[in-house]
C-alpha positions in Angstrom: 78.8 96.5 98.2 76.5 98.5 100.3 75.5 97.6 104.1 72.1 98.0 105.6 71.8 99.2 109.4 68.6 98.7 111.0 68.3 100.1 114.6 65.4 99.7 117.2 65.4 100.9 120.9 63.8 98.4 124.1 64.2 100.4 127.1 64.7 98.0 130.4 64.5 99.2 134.1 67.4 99.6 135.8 65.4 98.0 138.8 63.5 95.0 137.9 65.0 94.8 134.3 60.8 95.2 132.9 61.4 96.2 129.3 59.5 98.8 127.4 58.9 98.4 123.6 58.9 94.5 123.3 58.5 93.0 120.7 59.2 95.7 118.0 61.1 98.6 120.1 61.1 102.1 118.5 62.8 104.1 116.3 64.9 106.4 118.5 65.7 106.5 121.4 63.3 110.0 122.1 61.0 108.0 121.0 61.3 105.4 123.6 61.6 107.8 125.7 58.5 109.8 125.3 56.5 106.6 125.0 57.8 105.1 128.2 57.0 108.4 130.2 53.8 108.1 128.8 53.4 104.5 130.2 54.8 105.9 133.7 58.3 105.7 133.7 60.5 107.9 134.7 64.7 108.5 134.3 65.8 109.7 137.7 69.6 110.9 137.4 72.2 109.7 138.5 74.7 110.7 140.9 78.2 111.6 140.1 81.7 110.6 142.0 81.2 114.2 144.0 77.9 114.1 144.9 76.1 116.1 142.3 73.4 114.9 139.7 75.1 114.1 136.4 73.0 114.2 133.3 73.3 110.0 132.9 70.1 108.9 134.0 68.3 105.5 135.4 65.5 104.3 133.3 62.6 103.1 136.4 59.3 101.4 135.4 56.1 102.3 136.9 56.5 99.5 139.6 59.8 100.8 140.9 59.2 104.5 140.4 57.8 104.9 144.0 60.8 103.3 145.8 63.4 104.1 143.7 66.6 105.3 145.3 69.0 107.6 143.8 71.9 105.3 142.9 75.7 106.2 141.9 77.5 106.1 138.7 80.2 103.8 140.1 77.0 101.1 141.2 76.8 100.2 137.9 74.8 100.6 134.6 73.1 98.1 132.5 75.3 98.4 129.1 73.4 98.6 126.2 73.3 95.7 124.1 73.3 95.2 120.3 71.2 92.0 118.8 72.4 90.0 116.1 69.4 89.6 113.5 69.0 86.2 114.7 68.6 87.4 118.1 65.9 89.9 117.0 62.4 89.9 117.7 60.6 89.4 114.7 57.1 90.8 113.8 53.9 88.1 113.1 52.8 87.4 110.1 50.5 89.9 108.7 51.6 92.8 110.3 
């Protein structure tokens, strides 16, 4: 027995909770990424427990870009979030 794993990657803001990549998402998350920039969003970092940037990141749409704040690690992330293939977005016929 063999198992298939199929992965795609919807970015959502950390502000508004927009989504990027809706319906079909992408392949990897650089791809996402890169397309989303692309489209105006930008990943402002975090800060950690002492005060510095850490390398996690916030993922802003263009809406909230210009008043976005800096937030804190502790304030909370959105977790990422695996669908079940009945929860997944499924592409129209004929594409």
């Amino acid at each position: 027995m063999s198992t298939l794993n199929f992965n795609r990657v919807i970015l959502e803001c950390d502000g508004c909770k927009k989504r990027h990549g809706e319906p079909h998402g992408h392949a990897s998350s650089r791809e996402a990424r890169i397309a989303a920039y692309v489209d105006g969003w930008r990943f402002p970092p975090m800060l950690k427990s002492n005060g510095h940037y850490g390398e996690r990141t916030n993922d802003v749409c263009d809406d909230c870009a210009p008043t976005w704040v800096i937030r804190r690690w502790e304030a909370g992330r959105n977790k990422g979030r695996r669908l079940f293939v009945d929860e997944a977005p499924r592409p129209e016929e004929g594409e």
